[in-house]
N, C-alpha and C positions, 0 to 999 in steps of 0.2 A: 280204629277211632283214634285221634290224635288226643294223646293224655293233657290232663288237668295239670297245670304248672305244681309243681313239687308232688309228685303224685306218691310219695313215701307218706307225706305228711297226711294224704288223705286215709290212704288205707291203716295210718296209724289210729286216724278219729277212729274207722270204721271197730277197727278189734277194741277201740275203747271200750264201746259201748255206751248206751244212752243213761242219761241219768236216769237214777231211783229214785222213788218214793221217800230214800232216807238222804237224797244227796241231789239236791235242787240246783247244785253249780254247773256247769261246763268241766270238762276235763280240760288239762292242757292243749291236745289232743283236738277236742274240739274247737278251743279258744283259736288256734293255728290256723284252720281252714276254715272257721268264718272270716278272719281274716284277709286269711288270703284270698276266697275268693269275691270279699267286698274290694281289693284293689284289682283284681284281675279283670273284675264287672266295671270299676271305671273307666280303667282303659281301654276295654271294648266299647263300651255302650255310653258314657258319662255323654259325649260329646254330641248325641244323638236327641238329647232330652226335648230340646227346645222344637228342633224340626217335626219330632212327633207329637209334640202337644200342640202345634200351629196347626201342621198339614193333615193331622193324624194318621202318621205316615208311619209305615213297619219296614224296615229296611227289607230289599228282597233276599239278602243271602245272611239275614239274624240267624236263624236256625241250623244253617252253617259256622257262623261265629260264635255260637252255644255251642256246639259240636267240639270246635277246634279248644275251648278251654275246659271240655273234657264232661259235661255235666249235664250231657244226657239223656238217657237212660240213666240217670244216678241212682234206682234202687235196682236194677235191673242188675243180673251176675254178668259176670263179663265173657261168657262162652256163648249170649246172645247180644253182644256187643256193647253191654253196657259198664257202670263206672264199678257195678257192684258194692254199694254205699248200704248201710242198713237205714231204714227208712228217717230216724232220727237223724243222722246224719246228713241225707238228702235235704233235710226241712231246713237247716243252717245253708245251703244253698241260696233257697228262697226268699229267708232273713237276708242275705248279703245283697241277693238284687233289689229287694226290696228297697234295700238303702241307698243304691245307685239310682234306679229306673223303674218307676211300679207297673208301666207299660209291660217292660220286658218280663220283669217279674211273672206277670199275670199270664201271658202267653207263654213263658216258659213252665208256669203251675201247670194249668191247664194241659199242655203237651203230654208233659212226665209225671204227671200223676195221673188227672183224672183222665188220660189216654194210654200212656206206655204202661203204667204200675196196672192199674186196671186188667191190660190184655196180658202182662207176664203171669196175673195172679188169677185169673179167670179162664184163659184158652188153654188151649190145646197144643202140645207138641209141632203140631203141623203150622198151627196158625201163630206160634209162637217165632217158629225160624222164618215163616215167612214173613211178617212184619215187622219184627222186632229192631232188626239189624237198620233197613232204612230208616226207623225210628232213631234211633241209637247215633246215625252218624251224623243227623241234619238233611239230609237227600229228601227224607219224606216231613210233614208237619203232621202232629196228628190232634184229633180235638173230642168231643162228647156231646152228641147230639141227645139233648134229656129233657128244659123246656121247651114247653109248646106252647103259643096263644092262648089257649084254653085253660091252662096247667103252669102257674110258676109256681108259688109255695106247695100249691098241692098238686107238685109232680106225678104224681102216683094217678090219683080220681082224674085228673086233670087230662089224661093222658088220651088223644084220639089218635096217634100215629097206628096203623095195623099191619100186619104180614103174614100174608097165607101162602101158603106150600104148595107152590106146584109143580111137580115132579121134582126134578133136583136143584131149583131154584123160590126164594120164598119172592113174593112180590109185594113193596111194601108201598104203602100212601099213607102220605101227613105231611104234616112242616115241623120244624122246630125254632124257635128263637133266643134270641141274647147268646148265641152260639161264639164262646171266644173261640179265636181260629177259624170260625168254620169257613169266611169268605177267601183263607188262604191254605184249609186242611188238604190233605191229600190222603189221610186213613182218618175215619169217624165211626169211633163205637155210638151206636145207636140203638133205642131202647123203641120197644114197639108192642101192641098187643097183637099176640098168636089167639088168644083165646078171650076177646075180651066179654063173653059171660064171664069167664072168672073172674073178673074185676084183676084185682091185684097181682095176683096167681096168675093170671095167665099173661103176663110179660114175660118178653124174652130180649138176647141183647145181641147184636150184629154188627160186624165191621166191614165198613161201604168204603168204599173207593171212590173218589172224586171221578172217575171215568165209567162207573157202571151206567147202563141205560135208565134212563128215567128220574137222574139225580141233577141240580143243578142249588146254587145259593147267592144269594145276594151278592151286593156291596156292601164294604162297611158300614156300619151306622157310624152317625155323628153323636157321639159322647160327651158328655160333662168333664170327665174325665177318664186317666188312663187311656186317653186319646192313638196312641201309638199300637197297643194291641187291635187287633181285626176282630169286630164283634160281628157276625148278621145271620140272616137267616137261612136255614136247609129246606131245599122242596123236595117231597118225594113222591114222581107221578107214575105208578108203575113201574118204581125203580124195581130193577133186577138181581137180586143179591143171592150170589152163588147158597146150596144149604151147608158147603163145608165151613160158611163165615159167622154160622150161629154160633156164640159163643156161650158154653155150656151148657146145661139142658134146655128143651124146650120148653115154655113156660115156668121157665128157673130163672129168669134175668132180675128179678126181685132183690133175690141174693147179692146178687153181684151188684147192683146198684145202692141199695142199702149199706152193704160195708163199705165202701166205694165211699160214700158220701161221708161215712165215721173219718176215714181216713182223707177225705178228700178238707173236712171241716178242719181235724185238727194241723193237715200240713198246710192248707192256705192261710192259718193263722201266724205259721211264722214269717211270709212277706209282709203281713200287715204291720208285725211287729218292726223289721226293718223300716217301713215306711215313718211310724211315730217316734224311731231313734234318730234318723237324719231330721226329721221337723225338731225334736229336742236339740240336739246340735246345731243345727241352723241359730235356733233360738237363744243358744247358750253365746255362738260368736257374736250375735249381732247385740246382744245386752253386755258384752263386753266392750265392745265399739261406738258403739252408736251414741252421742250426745247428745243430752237437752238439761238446759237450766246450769252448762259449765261442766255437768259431769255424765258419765257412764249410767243408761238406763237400769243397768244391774246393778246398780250401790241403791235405788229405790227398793224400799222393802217388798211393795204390790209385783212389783218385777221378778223378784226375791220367791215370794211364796208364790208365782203362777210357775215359775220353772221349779221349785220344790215336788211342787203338785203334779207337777208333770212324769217327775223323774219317777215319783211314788208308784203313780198308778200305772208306768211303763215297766217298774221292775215287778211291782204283784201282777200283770201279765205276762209278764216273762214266765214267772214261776207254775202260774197253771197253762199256759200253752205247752213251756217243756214236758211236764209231764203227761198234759195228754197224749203227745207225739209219740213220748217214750213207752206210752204204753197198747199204742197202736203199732210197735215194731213186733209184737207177739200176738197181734192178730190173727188167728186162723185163717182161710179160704173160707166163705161164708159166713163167717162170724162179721157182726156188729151189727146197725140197726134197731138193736134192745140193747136193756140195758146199762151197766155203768159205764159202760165204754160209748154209750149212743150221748147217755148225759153227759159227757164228762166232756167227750169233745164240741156239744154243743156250745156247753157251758165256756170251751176254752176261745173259740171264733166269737160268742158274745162278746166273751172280757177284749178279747184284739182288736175288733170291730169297733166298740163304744170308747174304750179306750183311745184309737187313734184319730179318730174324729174328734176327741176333745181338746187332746195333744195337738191337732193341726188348727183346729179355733183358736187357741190359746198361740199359739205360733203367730197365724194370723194377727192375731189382736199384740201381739210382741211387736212386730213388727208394724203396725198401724196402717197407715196410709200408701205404703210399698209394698206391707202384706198381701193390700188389695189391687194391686197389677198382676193381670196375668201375667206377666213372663217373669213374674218370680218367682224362684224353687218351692216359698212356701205357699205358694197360692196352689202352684199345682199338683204339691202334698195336699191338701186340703180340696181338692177335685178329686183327686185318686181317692182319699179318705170316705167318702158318701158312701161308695159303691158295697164297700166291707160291712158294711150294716143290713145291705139290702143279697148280693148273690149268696150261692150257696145255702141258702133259707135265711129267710129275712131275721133281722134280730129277735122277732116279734115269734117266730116261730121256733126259734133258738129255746126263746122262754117255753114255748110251750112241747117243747119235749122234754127240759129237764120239770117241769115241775107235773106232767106226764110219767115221766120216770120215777120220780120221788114218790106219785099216788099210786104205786104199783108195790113198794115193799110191802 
């Protein structure tokens, strides 16, 4: 795999370590490689913006040009070809594209967590060297087949996809949808019922190849926004999925999607937060610039306190997103889905979510009348922005696991 530009300074973050509970800063350490690689993601991707928010276009060799600036497999050890990153550190990745590209961002989350981090942390020796590597270099894309038509907030009840075992292959049917990647994946961890009298219990979790029999998925949708990532849907009619591809026990994929989803909540919170730091910037240049009545819309006070308010409610997201990240680098195998770790990172994709949607209204409304063109940067902050309220369980559901969690001490 072709390293990450100044890869000293990476695996410097990495033995940093993530911040504590008594230490809410960045390290230098980490300050370096958010950095660096929010310049390294412009000059890949910066130039890209406009063509995938018109055409909602993905470049076809993106996941090669993530590969080439080294990032990933970013929590993955690097004897399976990845950056070997501790997971806190992998999530200042996400920040940084975030801040370039929320398309790119969004399909590079999705790949390397809710796909690669997933199958290093769930499979199996065998199914670890054999996918991990084409994961790791850009060759393969990989994605997470979990909504279904029937089933978004309530993934779980929701669920009709099924897979019965016959002889040494399970056979699965259902569809899945809002599938990021999946109209260009080419490995898809996929959740199904083995057992569905047990309701819950009897899921299990499989990794399908874009070429087994009986698999086939959409075209993109047409999005609101973050137009450049590939969203659509998985059919599965009689697909054929080998039994060495069941990933972990049978009727055990509960586990694994459950933690999956702790961790999946508090690393997609650090794109989001990139997202509401470029709409703050944005907002900061152009009230420097911008005239009306003789002077600088930022020497107005209403100008004044909307970018105050902005910066506030960006850095108290900061502070609880870090630390829920930092305290999902010590996640067990199995562990999460109850809870102060199930609360804490619901609680921290709430604060990112509402957060950056206000951050990019307020953006908007800074900018006024040009705000409101699409083809400017802040308009299409504020299209990406919707979306973080609603995947990964909607705000609404957000609420009702911590305050779930709270009626349980």
């Amino acid at each position: 795999m072709t390293a990450m530009p100044a890869k000293p300074e990476r695996k410097a973050a990495m033995r940093g370590g993530a911040i504590t509970s008594t230490n809410f800063g960045l390290s230098g350490e980490h300050v370096a490689l958010l950095d660096q690689m929010t310049r390294a993601a412009r000059t890949e991707f910066a130039g890209d913006s406009e063509r995938m928010d018109k055409d909602k276009w993905w470049p076809e060799d993106g996941f090669r040009r993530l590969a080439k600036l080294g990032i990933l497999g970013a929590s993955v050890p690097e004897e399976h070809g990845g950056a070997g990153l501790d997971l806190f550190s992998a999530g200042l990745i996400g920040q940084a594209l975030g801040r370039v590209e929320a398309s790119v961002a969004t399909s590079w989350q999705s790949h390397d967590n809710l796909c690669v981090n997933n199958i290093y942390r769930n499979a199996n020796e065998a199914q670890r060297r054999k996918y991990l590597p084409g994961l790791c270099d850009g060759t393969k894309v990989g994605a997470i087949g979990m909504t279904e038509p029937t089933g978004g907030s309530d993934a779980l009840g929701g669920m009709k996809a099924t897979a019965r075992r016959e002889g040494d292959h399970y056979v699965l049917n259902g569809t899945k949808i809002y599938i990021t990647n999946g109209p260009i994946a080419d490995v898809v961890l996929v959740y199904a019922k083995t057992a569905p009298e047990r309701g819950n219990k009897g899921i299990s979790a499989f990794i399908v190849e874009k070429d087994f029999p009986g698999y086939s998925r959409s075209a993109p949708f047409d999005k609101m926004g973050i137009r450049g990532s590939p969203t659509g849907q998985l059919f599965f009619d009689d697909c054929r999925v080998p039994a060495a591809n069941l990933v972990g026990a049978e009727n055990g994929g509960v586990a694994v999607m459950m933690s999956g989803l702790d961790i999946e909540r508090a690393f997609a919170s650090m794109s989001v937060l990139g997202i509401a730091e470029r709409a703050l910037e944005l907002s900061v240049d152009y009230a420097k610039t911008r005239q009306q009545f003789g002077k600088p819309i930022g020497e107005f006070q209403m100008v004044q306190a909307k970018l105050a308010e902005m910066y506030v409610e960006l850095e108290a997201a900061k502070l609880l997103c870090y630390r829920a990240l930092a305290e999902c680098n010590d996640l067990a195998e199995g562990e999460g889905g109850r809870g102060d770790i199930h609360m804490l990172t619901a609680a921290a994709f709430m604060k990112a979510g509402e957060t950056c949607m206000r951050i990019t209204d307020e953006a908007v409304q800074i900018f006024g009348g040009a705000g409101y063109m699409r083809d400017i940067e802040v308009n299409r902050l504020y299209r990406a922005a919707k979306i973080q309220e609603i995947g990964g369980g909607t705000k609404e559901i957000r609420r009702v696991i911590i305050a779930k969690e709270l009626l349980r001490r």
